[in-house]
N, C-alpha and C positions, 0 to 999 in steps of 0.2 A: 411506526418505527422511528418517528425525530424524536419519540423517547429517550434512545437508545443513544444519539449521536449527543442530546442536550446533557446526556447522563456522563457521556465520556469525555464533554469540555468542561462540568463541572468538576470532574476529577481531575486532571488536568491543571484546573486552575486551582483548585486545593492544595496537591500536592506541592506544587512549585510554590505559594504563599506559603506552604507552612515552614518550606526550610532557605527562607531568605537573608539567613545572615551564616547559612552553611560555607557558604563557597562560592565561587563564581558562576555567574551566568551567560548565558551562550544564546547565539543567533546566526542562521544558518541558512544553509539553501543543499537540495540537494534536485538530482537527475538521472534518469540511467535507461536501462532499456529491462525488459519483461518477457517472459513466458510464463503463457498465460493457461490452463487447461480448463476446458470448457467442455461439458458434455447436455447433451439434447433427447428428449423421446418424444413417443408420439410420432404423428404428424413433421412436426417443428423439425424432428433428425432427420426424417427423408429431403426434407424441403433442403435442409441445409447442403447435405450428403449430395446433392443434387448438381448446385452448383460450383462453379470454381471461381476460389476467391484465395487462390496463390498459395496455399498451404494455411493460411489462416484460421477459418473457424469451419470445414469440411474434415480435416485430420484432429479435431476437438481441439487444435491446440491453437493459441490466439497470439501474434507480437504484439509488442507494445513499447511505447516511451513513456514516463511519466517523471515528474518533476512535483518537488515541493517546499515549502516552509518550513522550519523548526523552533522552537523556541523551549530553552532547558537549562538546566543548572547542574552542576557539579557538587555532592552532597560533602563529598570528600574529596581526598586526590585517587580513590578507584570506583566512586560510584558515581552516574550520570541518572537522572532521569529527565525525559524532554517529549513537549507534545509533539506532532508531525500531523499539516494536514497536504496532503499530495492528492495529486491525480493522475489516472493513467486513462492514457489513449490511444486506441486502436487504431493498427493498421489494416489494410484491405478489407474491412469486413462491414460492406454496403454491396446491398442487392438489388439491382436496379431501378438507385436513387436512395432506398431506405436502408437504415442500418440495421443492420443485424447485432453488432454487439455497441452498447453506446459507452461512453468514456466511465472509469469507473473513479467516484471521489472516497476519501479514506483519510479519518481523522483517528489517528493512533495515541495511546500515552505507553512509553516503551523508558527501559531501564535497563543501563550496563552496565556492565563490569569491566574497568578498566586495569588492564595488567601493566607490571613494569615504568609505576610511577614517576622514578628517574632517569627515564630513556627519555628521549625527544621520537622513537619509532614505539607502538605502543600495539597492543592486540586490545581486543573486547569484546565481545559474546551477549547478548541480552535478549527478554523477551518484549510482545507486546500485547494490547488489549488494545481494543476501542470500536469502533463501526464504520461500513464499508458500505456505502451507496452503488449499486451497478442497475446495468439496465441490459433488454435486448427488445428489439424490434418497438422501441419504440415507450416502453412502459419498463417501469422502476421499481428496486425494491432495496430495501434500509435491513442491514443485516448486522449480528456482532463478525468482530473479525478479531483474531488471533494471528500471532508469528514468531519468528526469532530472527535475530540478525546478529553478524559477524562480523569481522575486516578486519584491517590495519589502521591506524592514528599517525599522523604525521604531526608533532607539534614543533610552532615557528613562533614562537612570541607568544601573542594575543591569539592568531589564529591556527584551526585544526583543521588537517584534510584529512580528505579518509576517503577507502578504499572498502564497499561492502557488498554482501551478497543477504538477501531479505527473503524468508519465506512470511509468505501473508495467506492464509485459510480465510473463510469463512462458510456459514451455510444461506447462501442466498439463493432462491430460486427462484424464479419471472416466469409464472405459467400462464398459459396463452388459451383462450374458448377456440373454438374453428371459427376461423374468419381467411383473408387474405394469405396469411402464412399455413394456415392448420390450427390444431392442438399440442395440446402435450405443453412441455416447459425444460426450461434454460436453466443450466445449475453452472456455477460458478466455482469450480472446486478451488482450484489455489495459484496464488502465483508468484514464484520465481524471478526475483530481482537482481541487481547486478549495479551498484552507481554508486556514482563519487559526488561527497560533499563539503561543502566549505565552511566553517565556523568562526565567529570570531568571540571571544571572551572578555567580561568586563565584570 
């Protein structure tokens, strides 16, 4: 599967060289917190189902915080397009000592729509494409991942904040032999984001 991830930094890096004398480019950071939905069979679900780990990965749903990189351009004054590599990391969900869900990394190439070009308060809308690295109990798997995201734009000069909420899919599954934990396997359905980013333009 590092197919899949070298496939969506070479696109990535395409897109943004091909339109570099469109518009301004941008550098960024963003952060936020997650819900995560998580579902298990086999074996693996009763093991989980089992213990208590605060609401976390027992009720299939998983917290998290995740922060990340940006780097993008503005093609015009209403379309953006920009890589993001982030990562999210779980709360509570280590089972004495070993984790149960392990931090997920996710390198995106996503594209907006910016509305109300001459406002300094701006909305935007876009989707995304690229690949999503997760893991459980220990072992890993390279998956595509898909989303959309939304907010509001605060523009101040040079720089852009913003205010969004991020759905991220993918089909990644981490299935397990009987050992230690059981059988069966860990699906990763989607997750529900929520963060503020900072930009600055040049």
């Amino acid at each position: 599967m590092k197919k899949i991830m070298t496939i969506a930094a070479a696109i990535t890096v395409a897109t943004l060289s091909s339109t570099a004398m469109a518009g301004d480019w941008f550098v960024g950071l963003e952060g936020g917190k997650a819900n995560n939905k998580i579902s298990a069979s086999g074996t693996v679900h009763d093991f989980i189902s089992e213990k208590d780990l605060s609401g976390s990965v027992s009720d299939k749903k998983a917290k998290s915080k995740f922060y990340g990189v940006r780097v993008g351009k503005y093609l015009d004054d209403n379309v953006r397009v920009y890589g993001t590599l982030s990562k999210n990391k779980f709360k509570n969900s280590k089972v004495d000592g070993d984790r149960v869900v392990n931090s997920q990394k996710s390198l995106m190439l996503s594209s907006d729509y910016v509305f109300m070009k001459d406002s300094s308060i701006r909305l935007f809308a876009g989707v995304s494409l690229g690949a999503t690295r997760v893991g459980a109990f220990g072992k890993n798997k390279t998956a595509l991942a898909y989303g959309a995201q939304a907010g509001v734009m605060f523009q101040a000069g040079p720089v852009d904040m913003e205010l969004g909420m991020k759905y991220l899919g993918n089909n990644a599954k981490v299935k397990l032999d009987a050992g230690e934990f059981g059988n069966g396997e860990v699906k990763f359905n989607n997750s529900r984001q929520a963060y503020l980013s900072a930009s600055y333009r040049f």
